[in-house]
N, C-alpha and C positions, 0 to 999 in steps of 0.2 A: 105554889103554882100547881096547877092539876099537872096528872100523869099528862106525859108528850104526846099527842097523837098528829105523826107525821103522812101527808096523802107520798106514797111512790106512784113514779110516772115511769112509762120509759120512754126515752126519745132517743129514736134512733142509734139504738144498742146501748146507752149510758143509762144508770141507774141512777134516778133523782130519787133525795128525799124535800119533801115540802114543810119546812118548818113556821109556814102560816096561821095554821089553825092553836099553835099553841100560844100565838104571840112575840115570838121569838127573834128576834132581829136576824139575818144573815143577809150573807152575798156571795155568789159564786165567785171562781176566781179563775185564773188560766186556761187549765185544757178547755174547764165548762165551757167558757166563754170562746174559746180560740177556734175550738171544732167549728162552731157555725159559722166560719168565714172563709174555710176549705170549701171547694171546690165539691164536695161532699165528704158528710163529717168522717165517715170512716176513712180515710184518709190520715186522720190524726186521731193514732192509736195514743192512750193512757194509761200508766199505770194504777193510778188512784183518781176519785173524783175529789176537788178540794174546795172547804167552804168556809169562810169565815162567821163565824157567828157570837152571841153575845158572853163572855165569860158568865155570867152570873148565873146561867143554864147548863154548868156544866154535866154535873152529875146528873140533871134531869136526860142531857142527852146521849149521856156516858148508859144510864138506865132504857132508854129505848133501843139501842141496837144490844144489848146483851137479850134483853127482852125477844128481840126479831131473831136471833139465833146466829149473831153476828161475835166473834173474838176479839176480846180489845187488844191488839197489840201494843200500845201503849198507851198509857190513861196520866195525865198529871205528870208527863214527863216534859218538858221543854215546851212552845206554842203550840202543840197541835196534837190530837188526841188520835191513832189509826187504829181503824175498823176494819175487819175482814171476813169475809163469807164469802165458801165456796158455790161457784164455780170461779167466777170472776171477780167479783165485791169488793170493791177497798174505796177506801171514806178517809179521807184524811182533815180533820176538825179543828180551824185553826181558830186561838182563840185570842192570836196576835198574829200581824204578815211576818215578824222580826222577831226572834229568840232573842235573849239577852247575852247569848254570846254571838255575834251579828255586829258589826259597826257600830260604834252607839251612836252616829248621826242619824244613822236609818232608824235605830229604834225610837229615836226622840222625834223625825221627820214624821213617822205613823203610827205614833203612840197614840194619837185621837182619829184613828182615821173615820171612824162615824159622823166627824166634820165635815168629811169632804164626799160624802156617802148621796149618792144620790138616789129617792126613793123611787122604786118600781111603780108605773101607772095601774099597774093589774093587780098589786097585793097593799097591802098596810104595813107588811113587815119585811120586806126586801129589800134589797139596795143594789145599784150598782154605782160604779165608776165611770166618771166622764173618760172620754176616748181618749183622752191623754192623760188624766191619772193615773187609767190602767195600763197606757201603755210605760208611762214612767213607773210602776210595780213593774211590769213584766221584767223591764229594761232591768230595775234592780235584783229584782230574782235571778234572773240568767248571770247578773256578775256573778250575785253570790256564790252559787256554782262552780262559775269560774276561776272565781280567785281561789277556789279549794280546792275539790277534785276535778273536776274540770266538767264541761256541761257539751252535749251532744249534740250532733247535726241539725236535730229537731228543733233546739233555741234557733239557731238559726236559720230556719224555716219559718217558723213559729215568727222571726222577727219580717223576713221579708212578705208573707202572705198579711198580717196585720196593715205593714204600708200600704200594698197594694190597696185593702180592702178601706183602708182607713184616709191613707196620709194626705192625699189632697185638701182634707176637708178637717183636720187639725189645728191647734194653734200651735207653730212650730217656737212663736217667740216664749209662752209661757213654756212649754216643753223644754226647751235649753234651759232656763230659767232653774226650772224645776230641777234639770241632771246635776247642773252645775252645783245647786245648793248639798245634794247627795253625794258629789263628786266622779261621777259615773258620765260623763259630758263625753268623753276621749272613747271609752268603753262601745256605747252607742254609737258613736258617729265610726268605729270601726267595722260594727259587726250590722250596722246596716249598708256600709259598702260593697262590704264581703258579699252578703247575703243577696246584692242586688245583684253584682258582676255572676254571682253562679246561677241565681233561678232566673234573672230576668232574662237572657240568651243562652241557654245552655250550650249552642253549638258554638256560639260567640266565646265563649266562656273556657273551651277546650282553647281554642288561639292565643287565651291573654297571656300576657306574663304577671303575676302576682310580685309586690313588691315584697321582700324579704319577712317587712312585719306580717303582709296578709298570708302570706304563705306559714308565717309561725301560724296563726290565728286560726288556718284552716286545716290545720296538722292539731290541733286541742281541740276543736271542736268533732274533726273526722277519730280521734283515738281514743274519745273521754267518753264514749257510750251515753246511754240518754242521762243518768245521775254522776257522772265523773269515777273515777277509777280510785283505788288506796293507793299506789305508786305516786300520783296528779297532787293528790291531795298531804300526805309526808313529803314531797318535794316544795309545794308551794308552802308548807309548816316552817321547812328547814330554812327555806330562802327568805320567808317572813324576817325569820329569827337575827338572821346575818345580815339584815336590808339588801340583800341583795348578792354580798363577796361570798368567796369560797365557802363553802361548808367542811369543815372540821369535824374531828374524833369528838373535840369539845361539845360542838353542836350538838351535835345527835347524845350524847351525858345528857347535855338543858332537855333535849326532847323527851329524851325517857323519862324525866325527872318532871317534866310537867305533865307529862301522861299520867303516873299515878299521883301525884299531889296539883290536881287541876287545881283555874282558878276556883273561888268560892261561884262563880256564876252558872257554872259546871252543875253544880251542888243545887243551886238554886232551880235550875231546869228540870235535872232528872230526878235530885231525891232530896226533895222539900222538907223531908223530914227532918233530915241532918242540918238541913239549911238554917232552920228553924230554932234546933236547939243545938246551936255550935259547941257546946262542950262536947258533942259526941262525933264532931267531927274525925277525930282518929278514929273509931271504931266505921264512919262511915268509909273512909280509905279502903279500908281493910275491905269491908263488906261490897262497895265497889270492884274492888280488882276480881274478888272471888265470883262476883255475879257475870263481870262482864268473861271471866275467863272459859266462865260455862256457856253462855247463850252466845258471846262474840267470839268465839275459841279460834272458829274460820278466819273471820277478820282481824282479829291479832296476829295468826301463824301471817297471814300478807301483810299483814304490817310492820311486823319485826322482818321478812324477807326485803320491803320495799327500803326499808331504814340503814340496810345489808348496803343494797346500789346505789343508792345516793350519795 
């Protein structure tokens, strides 16, 4: 395949890359898409822009932004490749919606999703999602979040501005349909009530009484900041673990214990290498704990603190 040559645009402060001209399959995903149905897009600030696109171009497009004088923050680690250059720049490059440590319904649900990919009128190599595919991704993006460290007022924003913009004119029967198959049915149908009873009256909204669950729902979404917190995320680990009863001395032993001896999918995401040739798996252990104690040193000291309270 010739060298990448990507057009950048900018629209309305977001930085595009165009990966038409090389051939290349992609599709925007979330913020791209969510901005324009704000009320104006700056309204819906991002931290990264995220795109899906074709695996088999990885390193072509791993080579273009080193090229533009962009940092690979991480290259062939888990689904999605991140890019960064300053002032603002961040590119997040997925080359799956679902990591394989992720539900494996959800990864089996859009392990083809260029099935359900619908091509852009303006280009040959674009795609988007129907209004209810995407919103069934969003819907499961924002659990994932949630079931983990927990996901920020913006999901729920993010969910009630989509309806307005969208829902009338949806099929709500293939939608349930859809949740139900991913198991996310309940999830949805909570956190688009929520999100109605607060943006659609705000004045209304100060009066109501919130019943016990939405008032949990809206204490995780107002404490979990826009990507979930390390406390959110070892707590919904621990309770994973216990289905749900007390958590124990014991518990937290399993948690350590599967901290440095992940599963093998662990392995398979971030370092292929090991993944690869499983006899070197001990030395990968080893060589994991040493990297991450350097580069995550932060998020470890809150994690062993959060592991403390729980």
């Amino acid at each position: 395949m010739p060298f990448i040559t990507f057009t950048k645009t900018i629209d309305i402060g977001i930085n595009k890359i165009c990966l038409e001209e090389s051939g290349i399959w992609h599709m925007p995903l979330k913020g791209i898409i969510l901005k324009d149905l704000y009320p104006n897009p700056e309204m819906r600030q991002m931290a990264d822009n995220d795109i899906l696109f074709d695996v088999s171009c990885r390193s072509d497009v791993h080579d273009w932004f080193l090229s533009r004088g962009y940092r690979a923050e991480s290259y062939k680690q888990g689904n999605h490749d991140a890019y960064h250059k300053m002032p603002v720049y961040n590119f997040e490059m997925h080359i799956s919606l679902f990591g394989s440590q992720q539900d494996p319904s959800w990864q089996k649900y859009y392990e083809d999703i260029w099935s359900r990919a619908i091509s852009d009128e303006d280009n040959s190599f674009g795609y988007h999602l129907s209004d209810e595919d995407f919103y069934v991704y969003f819907t499961a993006h924002s659990c994932k979040h949630h079931r983990a460290g927990g996901t920020g007022l913006r999901s729920l924003l993010d969910c009630y501005v989509y309806n307005k913009a969208k829902g009338d004119g949806m099929n709500w029967d293939y939608i349930r349909g859809e949740l139900r198959k991913l198991g996310i049915s309940d999830f949805e149908e909570e956190t688009l009530t929520l999100s109605q009873k607060i943006f659609e009256d705000p004045e209304r909204f100060l009066k109501t009484t919130l019943s016990d669950g939405e008032s949990r729902m809206l204490f995780g979404f107002s404490s979990s900041g826009t990507y979930g917190t390390v406390q959110n995320n070892v707590q919904s680990k621990l309770q994973t673990m216990e289905s749900g009863r007390e958590v124990t001395f014991r518990t937290k032993l399993k948690y350590v214990w599967h901290r440095i001896f992940p599963d093998l999918s662990v392995f398979k995401d971030n370092y292929p290498f090991f993944y690869r040739h499983k006899f070197l798996l001990p030395v990968g252990v080893i060589y994991r704990l040493i990297y991450k104690g350097i580069t995550n040193r932060h998020k470890l000291i809150a994690e062993a603190k959060s592991l403390g309270k729980n």
